[in-house]
VEXDREN-2710 file (C-alpha; in Angstrom, 1 decimal):
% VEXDREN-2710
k/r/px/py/pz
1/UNK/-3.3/28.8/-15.3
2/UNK/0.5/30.2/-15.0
3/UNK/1.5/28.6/-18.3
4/UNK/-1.6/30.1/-20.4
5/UNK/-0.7/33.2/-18.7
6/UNK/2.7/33.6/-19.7
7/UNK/1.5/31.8/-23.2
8/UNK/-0.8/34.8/-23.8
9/UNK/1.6/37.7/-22.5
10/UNK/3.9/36.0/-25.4
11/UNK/1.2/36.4/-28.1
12/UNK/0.6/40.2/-26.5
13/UNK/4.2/40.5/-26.8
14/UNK/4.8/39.4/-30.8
15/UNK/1.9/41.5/-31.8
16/UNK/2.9/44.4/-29.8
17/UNK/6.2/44.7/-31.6
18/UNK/5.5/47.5/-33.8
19/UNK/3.9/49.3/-31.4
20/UNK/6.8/49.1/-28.8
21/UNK/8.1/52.8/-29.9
22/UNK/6.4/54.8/-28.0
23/UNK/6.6/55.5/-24.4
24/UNK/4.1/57.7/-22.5
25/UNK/6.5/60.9/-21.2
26/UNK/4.4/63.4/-19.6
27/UNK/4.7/66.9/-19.1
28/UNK/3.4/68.9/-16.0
29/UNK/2.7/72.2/-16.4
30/UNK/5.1/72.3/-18.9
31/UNK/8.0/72.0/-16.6
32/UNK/8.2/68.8/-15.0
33/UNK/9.4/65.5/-17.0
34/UNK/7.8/61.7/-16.1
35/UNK/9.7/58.9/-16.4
36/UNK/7.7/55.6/-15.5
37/UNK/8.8/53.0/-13.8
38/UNK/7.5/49.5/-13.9
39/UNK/7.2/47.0/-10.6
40/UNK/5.6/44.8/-8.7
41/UNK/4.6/44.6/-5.1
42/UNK/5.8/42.3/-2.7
43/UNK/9.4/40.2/-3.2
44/UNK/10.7/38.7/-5.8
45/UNK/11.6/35.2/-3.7
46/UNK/8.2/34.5/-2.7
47/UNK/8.5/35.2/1.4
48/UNK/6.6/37.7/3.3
49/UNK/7.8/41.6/2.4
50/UNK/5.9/44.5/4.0
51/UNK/8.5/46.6/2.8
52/UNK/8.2/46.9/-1.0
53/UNK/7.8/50.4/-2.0
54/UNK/9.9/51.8/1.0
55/UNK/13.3/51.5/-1.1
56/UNK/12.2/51.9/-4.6
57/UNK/10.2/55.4/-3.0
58/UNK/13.4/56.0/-0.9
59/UNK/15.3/56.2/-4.6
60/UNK/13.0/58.2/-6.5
61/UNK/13.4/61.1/-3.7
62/UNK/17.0/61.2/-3.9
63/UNK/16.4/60.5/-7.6
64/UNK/14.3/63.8/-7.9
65/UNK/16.2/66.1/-5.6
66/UNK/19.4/65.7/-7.8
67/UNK/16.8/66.3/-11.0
68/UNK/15.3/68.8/-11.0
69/UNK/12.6/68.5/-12.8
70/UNK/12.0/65.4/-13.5
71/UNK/8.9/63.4/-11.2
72/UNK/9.2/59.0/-10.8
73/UNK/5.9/57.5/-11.2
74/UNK/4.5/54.3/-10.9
75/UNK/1.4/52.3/-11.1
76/UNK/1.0/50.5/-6.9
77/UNK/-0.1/47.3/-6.1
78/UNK/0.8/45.3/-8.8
79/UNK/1.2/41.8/-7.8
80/UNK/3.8/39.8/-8.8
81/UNK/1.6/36.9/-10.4
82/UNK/-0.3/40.2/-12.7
83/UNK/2.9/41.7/-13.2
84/UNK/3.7/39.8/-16.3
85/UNK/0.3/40.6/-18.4
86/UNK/0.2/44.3/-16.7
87/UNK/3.8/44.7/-19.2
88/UNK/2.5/42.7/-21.8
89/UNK/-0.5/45.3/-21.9
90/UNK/1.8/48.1/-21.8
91/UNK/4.0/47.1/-24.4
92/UNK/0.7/46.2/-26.3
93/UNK/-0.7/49.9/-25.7
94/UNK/2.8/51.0/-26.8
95/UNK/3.1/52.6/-23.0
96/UNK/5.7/50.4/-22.1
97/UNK/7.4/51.8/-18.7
98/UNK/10.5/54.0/-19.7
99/UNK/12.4/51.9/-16.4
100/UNK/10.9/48.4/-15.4
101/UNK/11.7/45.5/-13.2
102/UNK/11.9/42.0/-15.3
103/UNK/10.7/38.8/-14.1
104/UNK/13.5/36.0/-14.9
105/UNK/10.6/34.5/-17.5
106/UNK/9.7/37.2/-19.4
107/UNK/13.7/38.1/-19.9
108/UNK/14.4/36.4/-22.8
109/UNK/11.5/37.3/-24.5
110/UNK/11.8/40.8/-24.1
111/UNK/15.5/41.0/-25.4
112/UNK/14.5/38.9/-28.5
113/UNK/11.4/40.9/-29.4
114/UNK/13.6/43.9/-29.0
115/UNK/11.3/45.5/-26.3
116/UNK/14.5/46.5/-24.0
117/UNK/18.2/48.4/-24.9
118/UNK/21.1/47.4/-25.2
119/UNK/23.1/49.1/-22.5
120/UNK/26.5/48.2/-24.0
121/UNK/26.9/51.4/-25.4
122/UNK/25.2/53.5/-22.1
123/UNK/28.0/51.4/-20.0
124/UNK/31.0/52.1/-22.6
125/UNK/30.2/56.0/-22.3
126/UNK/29.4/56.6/-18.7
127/UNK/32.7/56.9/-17.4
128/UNK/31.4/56.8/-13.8
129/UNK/30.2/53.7/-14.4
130/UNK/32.1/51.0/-13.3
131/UNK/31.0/46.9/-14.3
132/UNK/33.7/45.2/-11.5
133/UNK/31.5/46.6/-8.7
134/UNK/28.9/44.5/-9.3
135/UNK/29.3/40.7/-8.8
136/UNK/30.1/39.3/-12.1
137/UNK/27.6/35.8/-11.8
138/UNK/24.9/38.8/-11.0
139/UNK/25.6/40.7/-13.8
140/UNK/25.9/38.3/-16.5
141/UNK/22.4/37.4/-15.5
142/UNK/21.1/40.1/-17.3
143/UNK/23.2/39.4/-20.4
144/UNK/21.8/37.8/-23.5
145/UNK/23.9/37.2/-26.4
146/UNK/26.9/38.5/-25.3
147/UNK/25.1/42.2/-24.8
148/UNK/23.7/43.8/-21.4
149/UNK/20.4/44.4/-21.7
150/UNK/19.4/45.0/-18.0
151/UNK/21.6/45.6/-14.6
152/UNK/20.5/43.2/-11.7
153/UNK/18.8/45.0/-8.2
154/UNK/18.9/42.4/-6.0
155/UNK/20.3/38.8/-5.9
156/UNK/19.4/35.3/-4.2
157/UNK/22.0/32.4/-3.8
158/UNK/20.7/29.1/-2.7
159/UNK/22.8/27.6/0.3
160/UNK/22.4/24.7/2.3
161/UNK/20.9/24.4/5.5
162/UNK/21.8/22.6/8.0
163/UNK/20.4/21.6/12.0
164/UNK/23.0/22.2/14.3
165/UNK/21.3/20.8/17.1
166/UNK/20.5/17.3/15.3
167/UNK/24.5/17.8/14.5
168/UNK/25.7/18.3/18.1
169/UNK/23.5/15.7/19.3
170/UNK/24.6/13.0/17.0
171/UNK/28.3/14.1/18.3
172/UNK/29.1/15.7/14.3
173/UNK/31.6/19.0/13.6
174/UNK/29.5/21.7/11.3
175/UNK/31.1/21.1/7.9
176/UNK/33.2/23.4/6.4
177/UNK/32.6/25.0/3.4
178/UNK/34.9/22.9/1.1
179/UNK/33.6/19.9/1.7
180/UNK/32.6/17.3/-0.4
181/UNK/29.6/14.5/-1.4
182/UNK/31.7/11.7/0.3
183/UNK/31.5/14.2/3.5
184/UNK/27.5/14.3/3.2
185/UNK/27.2/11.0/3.1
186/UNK/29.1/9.8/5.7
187/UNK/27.1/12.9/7.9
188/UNK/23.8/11.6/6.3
189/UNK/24.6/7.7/6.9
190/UNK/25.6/8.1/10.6
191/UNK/22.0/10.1/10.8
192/UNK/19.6/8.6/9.0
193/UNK/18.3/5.9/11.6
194/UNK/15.1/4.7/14.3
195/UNK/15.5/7.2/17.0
196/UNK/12.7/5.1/19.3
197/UNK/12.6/1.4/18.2
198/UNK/9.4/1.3/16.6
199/UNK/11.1/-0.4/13.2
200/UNK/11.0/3.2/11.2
201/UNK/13.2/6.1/10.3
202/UNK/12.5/9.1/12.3
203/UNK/15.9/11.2/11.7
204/UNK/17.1/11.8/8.5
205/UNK/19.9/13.1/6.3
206/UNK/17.9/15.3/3.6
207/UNK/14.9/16.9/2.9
208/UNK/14.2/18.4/-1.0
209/UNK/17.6/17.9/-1.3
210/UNK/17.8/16.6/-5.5
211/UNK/19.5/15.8/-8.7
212/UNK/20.2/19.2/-9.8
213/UNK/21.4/20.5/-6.4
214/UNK/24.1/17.6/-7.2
215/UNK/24.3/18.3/-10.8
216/UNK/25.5/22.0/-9.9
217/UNK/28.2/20.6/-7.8
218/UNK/29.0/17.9/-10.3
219/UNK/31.1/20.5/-12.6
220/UNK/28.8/19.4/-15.2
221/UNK/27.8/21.5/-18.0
222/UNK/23.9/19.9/-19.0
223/UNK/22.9/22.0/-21.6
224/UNK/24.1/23.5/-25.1
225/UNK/24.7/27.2/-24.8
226/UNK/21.0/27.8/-27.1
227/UNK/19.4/25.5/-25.3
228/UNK/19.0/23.0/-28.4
229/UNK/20.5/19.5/-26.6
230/UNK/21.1/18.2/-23.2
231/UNK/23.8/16.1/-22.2
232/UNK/22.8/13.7/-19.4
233/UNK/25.2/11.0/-20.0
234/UNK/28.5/12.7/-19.0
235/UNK/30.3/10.8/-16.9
236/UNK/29.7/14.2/-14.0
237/UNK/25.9/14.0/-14.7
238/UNK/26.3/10.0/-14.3
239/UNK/28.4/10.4/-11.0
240/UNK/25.8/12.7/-9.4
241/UNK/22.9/10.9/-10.2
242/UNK/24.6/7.9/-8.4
243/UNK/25.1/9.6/-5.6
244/UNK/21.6/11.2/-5.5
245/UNK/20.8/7.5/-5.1
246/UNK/23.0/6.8/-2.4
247/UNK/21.7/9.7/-0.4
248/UNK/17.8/8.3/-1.5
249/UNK/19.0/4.7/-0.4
250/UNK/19.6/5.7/3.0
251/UNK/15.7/6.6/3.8
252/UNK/15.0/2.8/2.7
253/UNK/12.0/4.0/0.7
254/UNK/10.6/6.2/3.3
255/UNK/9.2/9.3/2.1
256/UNK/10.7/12.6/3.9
257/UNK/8.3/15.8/4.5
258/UNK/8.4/19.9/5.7
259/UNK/7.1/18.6/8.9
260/UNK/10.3/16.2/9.6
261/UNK/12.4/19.0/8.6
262/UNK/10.2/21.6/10.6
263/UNK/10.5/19.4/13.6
264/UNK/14.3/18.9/13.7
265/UNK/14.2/15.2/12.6
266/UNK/16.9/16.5/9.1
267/UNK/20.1/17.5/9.2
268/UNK/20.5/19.2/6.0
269/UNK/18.0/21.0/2.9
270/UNK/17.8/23.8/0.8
271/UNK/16.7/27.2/1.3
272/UNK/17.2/30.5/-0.7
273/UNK/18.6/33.1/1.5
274/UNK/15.8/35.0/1.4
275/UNK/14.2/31.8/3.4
276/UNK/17.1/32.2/5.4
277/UNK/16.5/36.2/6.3
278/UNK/12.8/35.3/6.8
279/UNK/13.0/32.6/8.8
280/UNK/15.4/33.4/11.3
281/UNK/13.7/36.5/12.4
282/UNK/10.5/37.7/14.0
283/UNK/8.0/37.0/13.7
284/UNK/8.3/34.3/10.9
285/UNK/10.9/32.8/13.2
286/UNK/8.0/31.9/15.5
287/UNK/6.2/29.8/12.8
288/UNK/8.9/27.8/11.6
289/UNK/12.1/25.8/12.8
290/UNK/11.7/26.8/16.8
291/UNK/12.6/23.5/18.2
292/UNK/16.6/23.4/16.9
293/UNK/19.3/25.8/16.2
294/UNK/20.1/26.1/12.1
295/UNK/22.9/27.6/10.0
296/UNK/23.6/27.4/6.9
297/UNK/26.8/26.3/4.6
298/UNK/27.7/25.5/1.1
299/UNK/26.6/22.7/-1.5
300/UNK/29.3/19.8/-1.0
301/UNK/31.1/19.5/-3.7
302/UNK/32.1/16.3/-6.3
303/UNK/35.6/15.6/-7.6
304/UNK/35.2/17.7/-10.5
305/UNK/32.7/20.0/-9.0
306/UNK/32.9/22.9/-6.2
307/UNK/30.6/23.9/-4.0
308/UNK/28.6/25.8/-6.0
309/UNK/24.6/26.6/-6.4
310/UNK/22.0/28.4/-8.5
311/UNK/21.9/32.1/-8.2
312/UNK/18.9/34.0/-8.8
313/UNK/18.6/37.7/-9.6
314/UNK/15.7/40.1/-10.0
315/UNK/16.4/42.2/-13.1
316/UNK/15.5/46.3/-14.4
317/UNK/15.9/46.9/-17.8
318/UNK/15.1/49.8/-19.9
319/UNK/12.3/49.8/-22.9
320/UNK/14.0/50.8/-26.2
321/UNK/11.4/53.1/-27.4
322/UNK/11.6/55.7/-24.1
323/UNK/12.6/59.4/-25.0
324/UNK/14.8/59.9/-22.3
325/UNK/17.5/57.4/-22.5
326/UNK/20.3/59.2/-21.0
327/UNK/17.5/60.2/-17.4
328/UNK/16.6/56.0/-17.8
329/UNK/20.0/55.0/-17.6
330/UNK/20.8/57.4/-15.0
331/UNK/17.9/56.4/-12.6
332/UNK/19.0/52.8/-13.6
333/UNK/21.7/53.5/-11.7
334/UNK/20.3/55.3/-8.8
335/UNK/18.7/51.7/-8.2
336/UNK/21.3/49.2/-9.2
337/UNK/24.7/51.0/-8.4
338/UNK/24.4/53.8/-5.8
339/UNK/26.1/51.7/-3.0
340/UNK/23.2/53.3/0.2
341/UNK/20.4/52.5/-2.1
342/UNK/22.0/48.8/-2.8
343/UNK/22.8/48.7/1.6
344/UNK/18.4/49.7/1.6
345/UNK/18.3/45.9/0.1
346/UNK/19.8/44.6/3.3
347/UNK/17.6/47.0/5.6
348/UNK/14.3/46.2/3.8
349/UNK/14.4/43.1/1.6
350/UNK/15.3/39.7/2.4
351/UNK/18.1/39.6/-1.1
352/UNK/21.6/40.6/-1.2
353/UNK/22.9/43.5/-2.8
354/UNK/24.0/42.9/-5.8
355/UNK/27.5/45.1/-5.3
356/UNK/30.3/43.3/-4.0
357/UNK/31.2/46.2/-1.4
358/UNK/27.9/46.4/-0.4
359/UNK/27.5/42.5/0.3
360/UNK/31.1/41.8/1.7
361/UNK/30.6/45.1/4.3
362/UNK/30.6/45.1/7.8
363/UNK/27.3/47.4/7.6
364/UNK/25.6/44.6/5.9
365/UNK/26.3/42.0/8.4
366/UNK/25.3/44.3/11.0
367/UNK/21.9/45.2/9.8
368/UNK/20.9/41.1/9.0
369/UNK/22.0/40.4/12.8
370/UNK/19.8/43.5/14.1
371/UNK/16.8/41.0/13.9
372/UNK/17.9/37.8/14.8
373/UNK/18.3/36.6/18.3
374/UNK/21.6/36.9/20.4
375/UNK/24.0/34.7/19.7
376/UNK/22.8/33.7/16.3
377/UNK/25.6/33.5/14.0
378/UNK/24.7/35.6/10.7
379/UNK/26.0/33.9/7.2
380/UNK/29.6/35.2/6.8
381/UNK/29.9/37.7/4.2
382/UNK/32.7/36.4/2.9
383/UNK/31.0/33.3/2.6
384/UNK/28.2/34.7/1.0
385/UNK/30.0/37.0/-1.4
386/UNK/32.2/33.8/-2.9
387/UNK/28.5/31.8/-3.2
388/UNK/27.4/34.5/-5.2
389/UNK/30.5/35.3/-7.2
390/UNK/31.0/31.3/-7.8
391/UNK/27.3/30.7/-8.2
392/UNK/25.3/29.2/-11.5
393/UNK/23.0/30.6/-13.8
394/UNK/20.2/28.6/-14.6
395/UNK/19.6/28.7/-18.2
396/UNK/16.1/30.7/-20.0
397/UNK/15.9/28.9/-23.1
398/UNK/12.2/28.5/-23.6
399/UNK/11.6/25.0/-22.3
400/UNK/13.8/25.0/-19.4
401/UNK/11.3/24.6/-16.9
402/UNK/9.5/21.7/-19.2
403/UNK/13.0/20.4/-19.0
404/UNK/13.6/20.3/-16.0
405/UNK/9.9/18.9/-14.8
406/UNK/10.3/15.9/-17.4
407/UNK/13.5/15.5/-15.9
408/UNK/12.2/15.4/-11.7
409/UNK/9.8/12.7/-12.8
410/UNK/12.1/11.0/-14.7
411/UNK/14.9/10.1/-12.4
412/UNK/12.3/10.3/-9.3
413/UNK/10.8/7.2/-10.6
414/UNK/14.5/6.0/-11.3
415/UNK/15.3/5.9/-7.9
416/UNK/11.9/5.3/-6.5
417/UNK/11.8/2.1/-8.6
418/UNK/15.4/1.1/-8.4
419/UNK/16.3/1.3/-12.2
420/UNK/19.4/1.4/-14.1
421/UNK/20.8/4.5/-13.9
422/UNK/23.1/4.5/-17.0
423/UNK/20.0/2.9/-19.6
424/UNK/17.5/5.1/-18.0
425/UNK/19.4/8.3/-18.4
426/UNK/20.5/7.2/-22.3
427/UNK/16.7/6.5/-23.5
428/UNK/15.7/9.8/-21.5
429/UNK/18.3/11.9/-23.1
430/UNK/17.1/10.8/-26.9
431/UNK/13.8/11.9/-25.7
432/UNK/14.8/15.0/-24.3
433/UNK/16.8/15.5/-27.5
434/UNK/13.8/14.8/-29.7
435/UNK/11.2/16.8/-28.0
436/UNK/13.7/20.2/-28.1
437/UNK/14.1/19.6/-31.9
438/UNK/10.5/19.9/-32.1
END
């Protein structure tokens, strides 16, 4: 049902093209300019929000009191899952909003169907505007073809979570955050074992831990910058596929769930940190990990890898056919650049702030401890700044996700069924290869 979705906002979207120039600007009595904005309700990252309006609303006052003037409106309770047709409709009804949020999907479709500006030139002539400030992995996630076509609002690493108490108990030192794949294993080997003699594994070293978690750390690069080949048979992709199998070997074909990892039986899986901001504070807390104490660290790195992992931004662009360009880009700002509406990210989402200053502040680390227990640790921000900054981009060509499905079954049954890893991975890139000629 998702694919036809997005499958029929993309036929919406080509015929809409034309009909992209026009964006509904109302006037109020003659006085007052509207500028429409476009989002969705609820977060981005798929955990529980009841605080979605309360920054975007908290911006559009301060937005309007130094604009005299001008009035912020939006359409409420959008859903996330609508949020994709209700723009292709707009675009459709050439009603596009002058200032909308952009799902990572619907991106690159946008920018090639010339629905959104180019900011290069906005940036290059504002010369309060300032590209450092953000994090540079954040802000090249709104780039496409070398150009800028939409400023990031909020960003989620993934990190690697780990079950101190299973740790402790099992007399093993929390890594550090330079540590490497022969370091997991040796963790995961000394863990993975029968806790009560009944002949099966009860404690284990992963959970939902895979391929591409290693692949990221591998310091490989997988695909062609258009998104035209893949390259599985590098000798990094080759060396993290063997030691995905290692780490599988270990379980000796027993299947790992939520619930071993929900009742403190894994050391190690994971989590975006807007998991981690969910989950370690009430009331979520109460539903999930209760019986151990958790922390999180970096990905554990290969030889020719770091400890790196996928970085996720949610996006606001600007359509190209709004009337007020220079009051767009200006409350593009208000959202994505004033630094106490990027600290509102901290106070009321689960993301990080996509600013460096914001993220690496003492402020920040104080408002995600005001909701977690005493004497929980909160993620370092200096840790979590370098996670972002370091971070990977997954890649929007069209079939990525195709991709990378056709690849989860294929080296899942290549471990599960014990096969060569080097023949299996050959024949799979040729088909690979084939399909995205196609």
């Amino acid at each position: 049902m998702k694919k036809k979705r997005y499958i029929t906002a993309a036929v919406i979207f080509l015929a809409a093209v034309t009909a992209a120039g026009a964006v509904t600007v109302r006037k109020i009595n003659g006085k007052e300019t509207v500028l429409e904005f476009g989002m969705f309700t609820g977060s981005n990252w798929d955990v529980a929000s009841a605080n979605s309006y309360v920054i975007i609303d908290k911006a559009i006052a301060a937005f309007e009191e130094s604009h005299p003037g001008v009035k912020i409106h939006y359409d409420s309770g959008i859903l996330k899952e609508d949020y994709s047709e209700w723009c292709a409709r707009k675009l459709l009804e050439g009603d596009l909003p002058d200032v909308f949020m952009v799902l990572d999907t619907d991106f690159g479709q946008y920018c090639s169907l010339g629905a959104m500006k180019d900011l290069d030139e906005l940036i290059a002539e504002d010369g309060d505007f300032d590209e450092s400030a953000y994090f540079s992995t954040a802000l090249n996630i709104g780039k496409n073809s070398g150009h800028q076509y939409a400023l990031p609002y909020e960003v989620v690493p993934t990190l690697l979570f780990v079950n101190k108490s299973l740790l402790a108990k099992e007399n093993i030192e929390m890594p550090n955050q330079d540590w490497t794949w022969d370091d997991m294993y040796e963790i995961c080997k000394k863990v993975t074992r029968d806790t009560n003699g009944d002949g099966l594994l009860d404690q284990f070293g992963t959970y939902n831990y895979n391929w591409l978690n290693v692949v990221n750390t591998s310091g490989a690069k997988v695909f062609s910058e258009d998104g035209s080949r893949v390259n599985f048979t590098s000798s990094e992709v080759y060396g993290a596929l063997r030691f995905t199998k290692q780490i599988y070997d270990l379980n000796q074909g027993q299947k790992v769930t939520q619930e071993d990892y929900n009742n403190g039986k894994v050391a190690f899986m994971p989590l975006t940190f807007a998991e981690y901001r969910t989950y370690k504070t009430y009331p979520y807390k109460i539903k999930k990990y209760t019986t151990f104490q958790w922390d999180c660290t970096t990905f554990p790195a290969g030889i020719n890898g770091g400890n790196t992992s996928e970085v996720d931004a949610l996006l606001i662009g600007i359509s190209d056919g709004t009337k007020h360009e220079k009051l767009a880009w200006e409350f593009l700002k208000q959202l994505t650049y004033e630094e106490e509406m990027q600290m509102d990210i901290f106070r009321y989402s689960q993301g990080v702030s996509v600013l460096k200053n914001v993220t690496t502040s003492e402020e920040a680390a104080a408002i995600i401890q005001e909701d977690m227990d005493e004497g929980e640790r909160v993620i370092d921000s200096s840790l979590l700044g370098s996670v972002i900054e370091d971070g990977i981009i997954a890649p929007r060509f069209q079939q990525y996700d195709q991709v990378i499905n056709l690849a989860d079954n294929e080296f899942s049954k290549m471990m599960e069924e014990d096969k060569n890893i080097d023949s299996t991975t050959k024949i799979f890139q040729r088909t690979i290869n084939s399909y995205l000629k196609q």
